[in-house]
ZAPA-410610 format. One record per residue: x, y, z of N, C-alpha, C in turn; residue in one letter. Coordinates in steps of 0.001 Angstrom, whole numbers, plus 500000, padded with zeros to 6 digits. Example, Ala and Ser with C-alpha at 12.3 -4.5 7.8 and 13.67 -1.06 7.14 Angstrom:
REM ZAPA-410610
513190494310507800512300495500507800513200496700507800a
512850497750507080513670498940507140512900500030507870s
This chain:
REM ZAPA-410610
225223175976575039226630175887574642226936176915573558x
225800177008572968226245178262571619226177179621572064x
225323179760573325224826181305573516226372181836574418x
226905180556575000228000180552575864229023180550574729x
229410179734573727230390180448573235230770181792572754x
229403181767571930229238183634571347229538184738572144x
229373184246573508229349185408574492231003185343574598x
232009183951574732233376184157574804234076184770574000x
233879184447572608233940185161571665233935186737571488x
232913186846572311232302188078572380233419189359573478x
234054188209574153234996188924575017236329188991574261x
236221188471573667238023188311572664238372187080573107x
237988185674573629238162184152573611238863183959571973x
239887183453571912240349182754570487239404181432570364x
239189180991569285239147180092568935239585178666569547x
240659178815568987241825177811569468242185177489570613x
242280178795571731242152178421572711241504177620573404x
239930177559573071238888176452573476239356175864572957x
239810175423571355240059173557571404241099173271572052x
242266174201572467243194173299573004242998173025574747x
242403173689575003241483173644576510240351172147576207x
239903171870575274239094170972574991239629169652575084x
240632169434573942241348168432573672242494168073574542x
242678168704575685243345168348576654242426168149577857x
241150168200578001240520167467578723239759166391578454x
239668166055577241239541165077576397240653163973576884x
241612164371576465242743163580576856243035163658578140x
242643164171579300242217163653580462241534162509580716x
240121162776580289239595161570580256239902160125579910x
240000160257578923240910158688578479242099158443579235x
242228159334579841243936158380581122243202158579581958x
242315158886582593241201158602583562240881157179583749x
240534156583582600239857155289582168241032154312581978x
242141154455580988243054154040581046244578154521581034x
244986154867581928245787155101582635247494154882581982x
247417153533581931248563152796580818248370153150579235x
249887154258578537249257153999576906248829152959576510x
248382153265575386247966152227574281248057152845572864x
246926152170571846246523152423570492245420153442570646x
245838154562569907244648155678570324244297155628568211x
243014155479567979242803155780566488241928157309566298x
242525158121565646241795159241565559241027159458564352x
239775159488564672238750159880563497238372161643563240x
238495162167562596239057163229562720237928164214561498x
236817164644561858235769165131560610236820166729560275x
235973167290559210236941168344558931236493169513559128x
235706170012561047235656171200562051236250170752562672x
235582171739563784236527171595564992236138170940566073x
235238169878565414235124168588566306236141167596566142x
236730167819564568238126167023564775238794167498565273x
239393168962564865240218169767565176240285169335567213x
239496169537567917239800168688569458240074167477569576x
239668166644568628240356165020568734241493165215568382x
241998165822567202243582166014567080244343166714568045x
243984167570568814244283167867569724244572166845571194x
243545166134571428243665165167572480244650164080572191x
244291163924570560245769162792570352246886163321570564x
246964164656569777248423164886570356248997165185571535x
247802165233572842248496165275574313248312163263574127x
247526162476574251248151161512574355249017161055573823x
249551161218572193250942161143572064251982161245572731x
252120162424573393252866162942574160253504162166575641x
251865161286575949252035160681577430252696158857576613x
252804158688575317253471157367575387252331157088574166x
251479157440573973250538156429573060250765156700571773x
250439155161571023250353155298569577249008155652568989x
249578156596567629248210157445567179248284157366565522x
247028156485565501246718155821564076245916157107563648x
245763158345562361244956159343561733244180158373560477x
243148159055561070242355158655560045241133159630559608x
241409160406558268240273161314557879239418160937556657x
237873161189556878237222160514555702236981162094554743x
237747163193554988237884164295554032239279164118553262x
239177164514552324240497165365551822241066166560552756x
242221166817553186242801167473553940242476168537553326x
242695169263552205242330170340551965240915171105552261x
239856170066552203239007170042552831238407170632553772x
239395170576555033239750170522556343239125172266556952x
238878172533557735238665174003558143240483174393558623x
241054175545558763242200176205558655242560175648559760x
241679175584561394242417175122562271242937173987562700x
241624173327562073241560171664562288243260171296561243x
243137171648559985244346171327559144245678171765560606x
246036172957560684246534173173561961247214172421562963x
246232171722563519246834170477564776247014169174563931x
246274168992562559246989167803561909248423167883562211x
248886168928561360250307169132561456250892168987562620x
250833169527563243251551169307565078250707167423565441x
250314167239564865249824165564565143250848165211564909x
250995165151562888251728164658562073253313164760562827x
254064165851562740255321166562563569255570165221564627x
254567165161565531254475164816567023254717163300566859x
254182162535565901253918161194565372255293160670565281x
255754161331563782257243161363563336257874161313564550x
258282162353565293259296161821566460259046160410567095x
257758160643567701257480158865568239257632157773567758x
257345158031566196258744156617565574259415156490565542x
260475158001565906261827157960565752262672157480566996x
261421157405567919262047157455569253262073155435569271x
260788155384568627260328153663568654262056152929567821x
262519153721566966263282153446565721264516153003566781x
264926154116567370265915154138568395265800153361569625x
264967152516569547265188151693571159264749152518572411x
264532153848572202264146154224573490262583154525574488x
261676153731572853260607153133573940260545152202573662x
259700151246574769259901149787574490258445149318574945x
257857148319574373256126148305575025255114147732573432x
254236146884573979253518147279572944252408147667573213x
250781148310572801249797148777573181249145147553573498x
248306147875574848247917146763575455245962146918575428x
245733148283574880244399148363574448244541149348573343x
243509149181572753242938150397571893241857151035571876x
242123152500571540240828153290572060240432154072570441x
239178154821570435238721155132569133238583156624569764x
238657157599569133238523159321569072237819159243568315x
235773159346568879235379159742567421235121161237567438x
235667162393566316235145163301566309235086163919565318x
234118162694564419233353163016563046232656164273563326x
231830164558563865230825165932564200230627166594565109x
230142167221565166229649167939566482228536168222566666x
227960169503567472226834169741568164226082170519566901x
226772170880565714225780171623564725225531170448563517x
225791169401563520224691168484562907223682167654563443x
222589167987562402221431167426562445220731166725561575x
221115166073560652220598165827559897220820164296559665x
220720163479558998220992162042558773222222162077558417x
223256160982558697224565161048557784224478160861556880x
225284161488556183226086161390554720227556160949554929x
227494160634553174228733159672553220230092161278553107x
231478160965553130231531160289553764231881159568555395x
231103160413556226231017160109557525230137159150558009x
229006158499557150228157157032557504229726156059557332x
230215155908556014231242155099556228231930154856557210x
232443155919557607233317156223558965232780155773560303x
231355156198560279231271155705561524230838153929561451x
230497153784560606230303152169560336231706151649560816x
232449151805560401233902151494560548234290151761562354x
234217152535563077233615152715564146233109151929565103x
232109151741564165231094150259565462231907148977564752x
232539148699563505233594147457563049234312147196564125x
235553148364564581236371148004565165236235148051566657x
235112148690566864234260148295568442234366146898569014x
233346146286567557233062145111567675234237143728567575x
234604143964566713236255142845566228236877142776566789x
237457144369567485238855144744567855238332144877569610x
236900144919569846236956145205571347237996146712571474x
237949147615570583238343148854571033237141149598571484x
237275150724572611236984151417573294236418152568572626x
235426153284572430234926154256571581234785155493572328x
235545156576572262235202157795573133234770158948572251x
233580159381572440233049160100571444233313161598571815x
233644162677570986234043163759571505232880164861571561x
232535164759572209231523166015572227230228165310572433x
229850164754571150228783163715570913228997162620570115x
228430161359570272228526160211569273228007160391568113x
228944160479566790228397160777565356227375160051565367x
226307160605564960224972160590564194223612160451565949x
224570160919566818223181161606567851223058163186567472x
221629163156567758221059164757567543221625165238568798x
222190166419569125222530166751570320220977167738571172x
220479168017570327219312168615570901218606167585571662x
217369166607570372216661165740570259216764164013571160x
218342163545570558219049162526571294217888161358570348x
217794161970568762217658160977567966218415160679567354x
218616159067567067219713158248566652219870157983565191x
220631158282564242220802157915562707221203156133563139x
220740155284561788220622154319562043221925153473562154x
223044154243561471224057154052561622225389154914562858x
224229154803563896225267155997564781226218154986565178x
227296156258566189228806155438566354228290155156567597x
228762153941567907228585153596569441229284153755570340x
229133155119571793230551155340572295230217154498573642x
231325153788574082231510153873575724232172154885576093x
232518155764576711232194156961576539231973158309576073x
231874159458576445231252160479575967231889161849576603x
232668162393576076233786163486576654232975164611576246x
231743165265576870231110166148576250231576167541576767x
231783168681575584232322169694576080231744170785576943x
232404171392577909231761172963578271230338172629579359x
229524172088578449227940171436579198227453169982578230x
227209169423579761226123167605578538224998168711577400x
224750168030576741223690168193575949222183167443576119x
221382168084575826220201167504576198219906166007575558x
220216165807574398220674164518573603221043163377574217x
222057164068575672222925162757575786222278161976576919x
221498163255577276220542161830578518219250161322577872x
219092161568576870217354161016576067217286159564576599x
216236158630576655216068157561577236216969156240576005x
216685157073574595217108156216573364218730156265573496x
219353157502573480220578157690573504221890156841574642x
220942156201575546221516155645576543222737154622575735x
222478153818575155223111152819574983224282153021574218x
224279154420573096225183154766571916225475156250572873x
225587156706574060226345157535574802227220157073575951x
226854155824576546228073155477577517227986156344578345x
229234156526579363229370157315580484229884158699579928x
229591159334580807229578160680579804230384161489581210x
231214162243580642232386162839581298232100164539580674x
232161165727581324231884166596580925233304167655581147x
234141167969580065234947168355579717234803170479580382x
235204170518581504234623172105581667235810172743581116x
235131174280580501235862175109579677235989176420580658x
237201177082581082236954178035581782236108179477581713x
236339179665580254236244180912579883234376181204579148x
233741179524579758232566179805579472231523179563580571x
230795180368580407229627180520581562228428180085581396x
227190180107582154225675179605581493224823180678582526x
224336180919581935223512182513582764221311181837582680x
220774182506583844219865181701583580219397180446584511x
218127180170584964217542178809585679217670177678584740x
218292176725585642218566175186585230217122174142585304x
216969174106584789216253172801584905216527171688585076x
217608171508584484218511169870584407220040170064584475x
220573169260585425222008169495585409222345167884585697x
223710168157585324224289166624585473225536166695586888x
225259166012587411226171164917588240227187165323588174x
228181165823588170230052165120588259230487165726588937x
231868165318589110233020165531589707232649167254590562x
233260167809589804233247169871589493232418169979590637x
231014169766590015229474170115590171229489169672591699x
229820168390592234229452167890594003230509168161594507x
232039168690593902232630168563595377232810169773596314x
231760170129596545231806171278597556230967170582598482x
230059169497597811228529169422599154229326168671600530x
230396168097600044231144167506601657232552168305601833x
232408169466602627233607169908603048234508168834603910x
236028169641603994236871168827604555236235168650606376x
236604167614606937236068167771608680237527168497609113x
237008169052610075237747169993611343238744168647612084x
239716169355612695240561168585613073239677167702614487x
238746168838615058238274168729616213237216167947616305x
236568167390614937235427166491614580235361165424615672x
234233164846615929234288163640616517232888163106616214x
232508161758616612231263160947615592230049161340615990x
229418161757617078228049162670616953228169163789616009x
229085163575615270228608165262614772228104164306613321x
228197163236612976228464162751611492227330161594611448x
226673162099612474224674161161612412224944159515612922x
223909159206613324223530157867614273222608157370613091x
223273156298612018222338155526611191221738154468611664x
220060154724611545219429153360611829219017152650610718x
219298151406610837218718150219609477218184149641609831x
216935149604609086215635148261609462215801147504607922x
216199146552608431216668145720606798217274144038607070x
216930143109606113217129141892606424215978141246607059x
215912139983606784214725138902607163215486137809606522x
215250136437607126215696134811606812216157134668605497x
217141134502604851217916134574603920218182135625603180x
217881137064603707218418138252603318219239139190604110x
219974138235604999220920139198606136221740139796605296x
222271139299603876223450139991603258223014141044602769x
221879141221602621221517143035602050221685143776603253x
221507143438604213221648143936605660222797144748605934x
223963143966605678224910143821606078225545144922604993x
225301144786603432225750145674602658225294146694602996x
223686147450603510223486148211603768224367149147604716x
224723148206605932225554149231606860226660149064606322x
227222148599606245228702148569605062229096150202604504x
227711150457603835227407151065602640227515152595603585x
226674152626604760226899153657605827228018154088606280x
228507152942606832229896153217607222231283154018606400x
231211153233605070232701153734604565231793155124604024x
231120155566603988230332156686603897230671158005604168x
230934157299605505231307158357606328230652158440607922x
229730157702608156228263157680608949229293157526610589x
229037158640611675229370158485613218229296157076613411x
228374156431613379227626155837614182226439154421613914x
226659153365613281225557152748612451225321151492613679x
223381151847613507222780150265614417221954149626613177x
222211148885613541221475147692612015220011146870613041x
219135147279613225217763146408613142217645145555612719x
217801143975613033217070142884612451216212142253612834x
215495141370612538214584140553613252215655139354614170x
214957138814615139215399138125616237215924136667615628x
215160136189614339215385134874613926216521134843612831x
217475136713612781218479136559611732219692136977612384x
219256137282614345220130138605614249221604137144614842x
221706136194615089222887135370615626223692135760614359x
222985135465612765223913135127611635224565136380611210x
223362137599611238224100138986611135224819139809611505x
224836139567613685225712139594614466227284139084614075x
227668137869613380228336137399613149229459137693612018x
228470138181611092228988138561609449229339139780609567x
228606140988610436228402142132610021229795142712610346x
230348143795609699231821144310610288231948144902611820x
232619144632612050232599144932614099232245146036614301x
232224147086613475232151148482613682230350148820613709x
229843147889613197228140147695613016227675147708614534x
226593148057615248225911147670616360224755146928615404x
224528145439615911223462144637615191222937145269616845x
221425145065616467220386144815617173219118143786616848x
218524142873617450217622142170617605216087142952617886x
215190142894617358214355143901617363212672143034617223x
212040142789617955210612142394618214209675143027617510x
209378144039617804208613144994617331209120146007616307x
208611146506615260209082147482614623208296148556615351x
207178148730615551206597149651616314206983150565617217x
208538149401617890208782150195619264210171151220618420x
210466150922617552211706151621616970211302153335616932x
210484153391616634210074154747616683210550155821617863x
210746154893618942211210155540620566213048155253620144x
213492155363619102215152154979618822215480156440619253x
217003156239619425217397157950619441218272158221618153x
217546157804616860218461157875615337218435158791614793x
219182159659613983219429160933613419218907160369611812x
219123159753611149218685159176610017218447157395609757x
217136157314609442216853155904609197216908155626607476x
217287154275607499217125153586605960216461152244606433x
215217152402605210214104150625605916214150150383604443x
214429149191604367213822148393603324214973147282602762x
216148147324602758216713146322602176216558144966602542x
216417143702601770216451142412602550215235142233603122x
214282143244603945213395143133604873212077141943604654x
211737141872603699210262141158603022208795141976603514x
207894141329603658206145141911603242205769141280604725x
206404140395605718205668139735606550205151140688607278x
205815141911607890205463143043608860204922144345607857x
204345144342607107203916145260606261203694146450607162x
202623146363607032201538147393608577202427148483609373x
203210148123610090203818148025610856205339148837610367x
205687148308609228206975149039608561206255150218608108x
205162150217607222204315151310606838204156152209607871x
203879152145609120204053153015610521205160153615610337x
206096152847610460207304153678611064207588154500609866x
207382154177608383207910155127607359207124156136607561x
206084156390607909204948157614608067205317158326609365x
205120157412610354205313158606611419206922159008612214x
208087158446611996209115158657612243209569160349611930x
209855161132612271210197162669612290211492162799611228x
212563161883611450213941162085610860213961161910609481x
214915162151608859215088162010607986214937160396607349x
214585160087606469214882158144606137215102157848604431x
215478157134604455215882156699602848215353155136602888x
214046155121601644213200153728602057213533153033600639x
213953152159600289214193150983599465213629149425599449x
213812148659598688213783147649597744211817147292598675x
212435145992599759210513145865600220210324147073601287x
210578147976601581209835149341601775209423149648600999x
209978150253599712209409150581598581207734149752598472x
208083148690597897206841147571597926205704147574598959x
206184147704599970204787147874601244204484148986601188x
205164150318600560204083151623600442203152151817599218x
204117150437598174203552150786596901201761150232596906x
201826149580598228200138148992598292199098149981599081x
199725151454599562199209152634600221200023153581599836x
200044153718598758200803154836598521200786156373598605x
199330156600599276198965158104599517199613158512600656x
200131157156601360200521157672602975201779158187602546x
202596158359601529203714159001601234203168160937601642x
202106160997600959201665162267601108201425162703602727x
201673161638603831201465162753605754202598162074605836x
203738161403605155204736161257606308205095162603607456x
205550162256608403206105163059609339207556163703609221x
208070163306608048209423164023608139209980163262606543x
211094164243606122211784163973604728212039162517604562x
211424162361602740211794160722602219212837160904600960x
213540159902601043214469159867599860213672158055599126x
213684158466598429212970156837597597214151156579596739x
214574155315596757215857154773595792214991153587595161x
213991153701594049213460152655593316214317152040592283x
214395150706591610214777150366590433213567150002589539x
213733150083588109212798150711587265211533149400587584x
211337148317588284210429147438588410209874148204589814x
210606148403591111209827149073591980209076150347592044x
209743151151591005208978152524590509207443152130589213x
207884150826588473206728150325588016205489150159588706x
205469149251590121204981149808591208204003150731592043x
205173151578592390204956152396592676203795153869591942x
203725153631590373203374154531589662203812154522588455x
202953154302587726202663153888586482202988154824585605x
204063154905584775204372156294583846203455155836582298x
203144155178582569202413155335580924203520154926580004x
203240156182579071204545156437577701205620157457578148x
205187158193579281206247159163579578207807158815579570x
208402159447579277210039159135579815210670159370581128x
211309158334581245212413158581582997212334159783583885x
212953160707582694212844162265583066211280162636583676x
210182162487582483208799162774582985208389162267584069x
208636160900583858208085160029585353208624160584586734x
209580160620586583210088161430588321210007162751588081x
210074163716587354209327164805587811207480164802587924x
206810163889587494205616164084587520205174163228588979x
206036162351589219205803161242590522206360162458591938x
207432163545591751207495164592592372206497165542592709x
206235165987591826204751166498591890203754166180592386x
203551164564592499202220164424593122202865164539594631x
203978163639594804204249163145596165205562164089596496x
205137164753598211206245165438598968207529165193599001x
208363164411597966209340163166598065210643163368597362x
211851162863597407213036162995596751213367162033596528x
213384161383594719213130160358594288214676159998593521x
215295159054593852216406158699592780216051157441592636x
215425157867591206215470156630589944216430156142589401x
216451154870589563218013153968589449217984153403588071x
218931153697587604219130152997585857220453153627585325x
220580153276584061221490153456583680222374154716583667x
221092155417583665221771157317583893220338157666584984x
220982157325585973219893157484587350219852159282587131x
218426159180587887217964160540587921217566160650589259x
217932161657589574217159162492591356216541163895590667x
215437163612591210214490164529590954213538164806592954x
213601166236592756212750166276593955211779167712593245x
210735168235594098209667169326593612210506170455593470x
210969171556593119211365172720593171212734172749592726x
213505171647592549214774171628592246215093170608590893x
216111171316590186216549170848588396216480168950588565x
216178168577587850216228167109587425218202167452587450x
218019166127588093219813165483587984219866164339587369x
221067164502586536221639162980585809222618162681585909x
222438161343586580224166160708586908225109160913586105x
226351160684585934227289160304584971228032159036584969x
228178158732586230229330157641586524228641156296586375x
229584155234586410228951153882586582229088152953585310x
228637151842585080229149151269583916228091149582584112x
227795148611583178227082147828583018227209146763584125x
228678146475584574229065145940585614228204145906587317x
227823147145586953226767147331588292225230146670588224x
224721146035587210223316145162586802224132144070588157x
223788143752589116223743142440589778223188142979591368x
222639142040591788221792142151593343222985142693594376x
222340143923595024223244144187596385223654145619596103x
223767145671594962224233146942594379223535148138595218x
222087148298595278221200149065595510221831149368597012x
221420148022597969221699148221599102222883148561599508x
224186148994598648225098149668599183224552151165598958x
224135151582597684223706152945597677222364153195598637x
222048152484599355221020153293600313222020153559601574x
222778152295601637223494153017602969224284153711602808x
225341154257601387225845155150601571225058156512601414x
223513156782600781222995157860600629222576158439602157x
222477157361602823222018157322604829223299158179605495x
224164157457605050225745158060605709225650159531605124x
225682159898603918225504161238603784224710162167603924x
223898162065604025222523162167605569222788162958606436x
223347161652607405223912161727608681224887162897608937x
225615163495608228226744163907607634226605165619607382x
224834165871607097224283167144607063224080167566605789x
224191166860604582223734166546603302222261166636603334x
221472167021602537220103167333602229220018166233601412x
218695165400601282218604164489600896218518164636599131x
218311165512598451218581165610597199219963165546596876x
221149166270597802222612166656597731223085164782598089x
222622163938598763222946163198599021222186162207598491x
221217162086597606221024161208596107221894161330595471x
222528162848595300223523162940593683224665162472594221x
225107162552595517226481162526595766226874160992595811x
226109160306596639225958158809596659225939158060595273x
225109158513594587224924157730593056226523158216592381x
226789159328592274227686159571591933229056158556592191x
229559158407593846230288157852594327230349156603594257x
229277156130594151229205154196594050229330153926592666x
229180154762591462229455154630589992230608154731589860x
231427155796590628232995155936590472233675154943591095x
233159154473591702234311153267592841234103152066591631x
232748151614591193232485150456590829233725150720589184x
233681152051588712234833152605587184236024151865588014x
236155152311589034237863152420589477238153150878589894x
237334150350590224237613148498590209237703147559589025x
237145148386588089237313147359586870238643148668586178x
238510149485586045239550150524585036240686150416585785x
240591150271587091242014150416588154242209149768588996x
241502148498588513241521147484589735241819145879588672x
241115145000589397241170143943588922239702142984588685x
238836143840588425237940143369587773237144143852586645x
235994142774586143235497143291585144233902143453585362x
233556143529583764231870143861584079230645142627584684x
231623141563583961231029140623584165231068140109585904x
232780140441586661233039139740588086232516141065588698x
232154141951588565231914142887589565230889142930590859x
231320143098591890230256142737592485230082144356593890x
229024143680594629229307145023595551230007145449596342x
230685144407596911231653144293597912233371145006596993x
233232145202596034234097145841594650233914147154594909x
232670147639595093231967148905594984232740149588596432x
232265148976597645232966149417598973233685149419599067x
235069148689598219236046148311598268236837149848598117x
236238150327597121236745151603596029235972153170596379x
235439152600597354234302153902597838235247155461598188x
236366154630598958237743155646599464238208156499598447x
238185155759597513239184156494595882238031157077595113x
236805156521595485235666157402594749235780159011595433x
235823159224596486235786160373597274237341161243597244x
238326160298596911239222160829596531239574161424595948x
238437160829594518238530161814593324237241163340593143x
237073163455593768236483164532593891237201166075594833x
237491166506593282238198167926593287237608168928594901x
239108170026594813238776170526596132238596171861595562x
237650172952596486237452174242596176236754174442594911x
235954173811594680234790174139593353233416174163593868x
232667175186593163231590175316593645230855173718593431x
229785174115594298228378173250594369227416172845593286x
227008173836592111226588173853591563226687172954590383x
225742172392589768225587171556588391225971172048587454x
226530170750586024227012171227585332225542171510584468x
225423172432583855224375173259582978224375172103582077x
222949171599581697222513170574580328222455172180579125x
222482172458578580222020172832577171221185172133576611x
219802172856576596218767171948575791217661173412575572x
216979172602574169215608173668573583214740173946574652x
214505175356574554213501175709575670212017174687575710x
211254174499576893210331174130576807208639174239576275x
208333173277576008207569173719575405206148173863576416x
205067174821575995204063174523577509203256173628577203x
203253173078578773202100171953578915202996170810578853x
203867170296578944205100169496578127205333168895579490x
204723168113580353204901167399581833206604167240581489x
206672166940580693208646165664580100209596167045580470x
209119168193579801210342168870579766210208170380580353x
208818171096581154209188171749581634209344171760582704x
209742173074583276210832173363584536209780172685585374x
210956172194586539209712171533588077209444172805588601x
């Protein structure tokens, strides 16, 4: 981020221009999330990490919201620019009371949100007062007020390098980080005091150079699914097969093809065993072909363009499922007891017959391979390494990692998604994108991506919360997840910014 500004700079870039390019995608974000004004409180340090929060307040001013200032400097204090947009705050404020004065808005704020942008990316050090105060005050009105914390750039008192935490850091739900994430914001510690992290792109800056790590969003995937041809029709968009479900797990079954379908998937046959298939036949959406299936053995003679085994299924046919994940040619995406029946032969990952996508959660990757002390990051690039495989590790900031290509980190998604079923919609929608002509790394990120955004847009734009959320929420919103993904932008990831590696360093150098 620094070598990239210097270089804008370097072209004749103003200053100012980036923050006001900043702070208006800042203030994107937050009507992203909430949509309807409210109480916006601006914390406001005295660079130009405030200097963009004052900026973002004053475009949300603008859209209806009230904007409480709050600086723990003396204004004079202030750097020239940051003082600057105070003023056009201040200016901007005044009218909006005047307008409140006059009857001609009417409303009161129905949430409140926090702007923290005590610091930025050039502190490192422990806080000092007085910005410990400030951000204490911060996690106060988090907590009391149930306001919303959007941290600008980074959450005061994370290292943006390191993604070590001062003991008093601000706690954001989310994280409007500028230009590029920072290496900080995916650390395994930083998870909880970074929230969802939204990456604010700046035009006029570039990143030159091999990635190692890129993040997830919007920008970055929407090229991997072009628009379809008028002339499209459903062989062209893959034949999903599901081997999934056993005696009281038809509903993972069922989410699975679900999960295919609004996907995008030609074509979905769902495999069950014979003693589930009356109840699954029944439940499943009409558009499903259930099949009744004896043998797993004989599936192998299917005519399927992409398989997904494992949801619902159980351990009774071990042997046998272990076959078909090894010698099947097509592409497959193996989950929850797939996962589990390879995790008891796990070398046979090393002759499958054709590409694996693994969707573990952090107990089946326990499993599967034992990380020691390593971190998230280390563990799936080092579990890459041993095994031929394309791994998306499921957690809070899921990672897809495959051999030769940058570690990815989700962005989307929110706490609401911790409950059973969840998974098995993201295998069948990672199957559907598959099917679809997606490479199974392009279709880890795109899938994780999409089922995090639908599950935002049901509680932020829907009618539920973290607590009612469920999966059938997730499919619900899958349409508007894909919706929101911009047209005519490249493919490519957004660039992490982080310290070069060090050698020998399994965690952090390049795959």
């Amino acid at each position: 981020m620094r070598a990239a500004e210097e270089a804008a700079f370097g072209r004749g870039v103003e200053v100012e221009a980036l923050m006001d390019q900043a702070g208006a995608g800042i203030a994107r974000t937050v009507r992203q999330f909430f949509p309807r004004a409210g109480r916006c409180i601006v914390y406001a340090g005295k660079g130009h990490n405030g200097g963009d929060a004052l900026v973002a307040a004053e475009c949300l001013q603008r859209a209806g919201w009230e904007i409480d200032i709050r600086l723990p400097f003396a204004e004079t204090d202030c750097s020239e620019l940051t003082r600057k947009k105070l003023v056009a705050l201040r200016d901007g404020r005044e009218s909006w009371h005047r307008h409140l004065a006059d009857g001609t808005w009417a409303g009161s704020p129905c949430h409140t949100i926090i702007l923290d942008g005590l610091l930025g990316v050039g502190a490192k050090e422990l806080l000092r007062e007085p910005i410990r105060a400030a951000a204490i005050e911060v996690n106060c009105l988090r907590r009391e007020q149930n306001a919303f914390v959007f941290a600008v750039d980074l959450p005061t008192g994370l290292n943006g390098d390191s993604g070590e935490i001062d003991p008093d850091c601000a706690i954001a739900d989310f994280t409007a980080t500028i230009g590029f994430a920072k290496h900080g914001l995916i650390a395994d510690a930083a998870v909880d005091f970074v929230g969802r992290i939204e990456v604010v792109p700046l035009t006029e800056l570039t990143v030159e150079g091999v990635r190692n790590e890129i993040a997830a969003t919007a920008h970055s995937l929407a090229a991997l699914l072009p628009r379809r041809k008028f002339g499209a029709y459903k062989n062209q968009f893959g034949r999903i097969g599901l081997v999934a479900g056993s005696k009281g797990f038809a509903g993972a079954a069922i989410m699975t093809a679900t999960g295919a379908l609004r996907s995008g998937a030609g074509l979905v046959e769902l495999f069950v065993p014979e003693d589930i298939y009356e109840i699954t036949a029944a439940a499943a959406p009409p558009e499903v072909m259930v099949k009744s299936t004896r043998s797993y053995r004989d599936l192998a003679d299917e005519k399927i363009d992409v398989w997904a085994v494992g949801p619902g299924l159980g351990k009774a046919h071990a042997a046998r499922i272990r076959d078909l994940i090894a010698r099947v040619e097509q592409p497959m995406v193996v989950d929850a007891d797939g996962l589990n029946i390879m995790a008891e032969e796990i070398e046979v990952l090393k002759k499958c017959s054709g590409p694996r996508l693994l969707t573990p959660h952090p107990g089946e990757m326990q499993r599967l391979f034992d990380p020691g002390k390593m971190s998230r990051a280390g563990t799936a690039r080092n579990f890459c390494e041993q095994f031929p495989v394309t791994l998306l590790l499921k957690g809070s900031r899921t990672i897809v990692a495959e051999r030769g290509a940058p570690l990815s980190f989700n962005t989307t998604g929110n706490p609401g998604m911790a409950t059973g079923g969840m998974g098995d919609v993201l295998t069948g929608v990672c199957a559907g994108l598959i099917g679809q002509g997606l490479s199974l790394y392009d279709s880890a990120r795109l899938g994780t991506w999409l089922c995090g955004r639908a599950a935002e847009l049901a509680i932020f734009d829907g009618n539920a919360s973290e607590q009612s959320l469920l999966p059938s929420d997730v499919l619900a919103n899958l349409g508007r997840a894909f919706g929101d993904l911009p047209v005519h932008l490249a493919p490519q990831g957004a660039a992490l910014s982080k310290p070069p590696p060090s050698s020998g360093d399994l965690e952090t150098a390049a795959p």
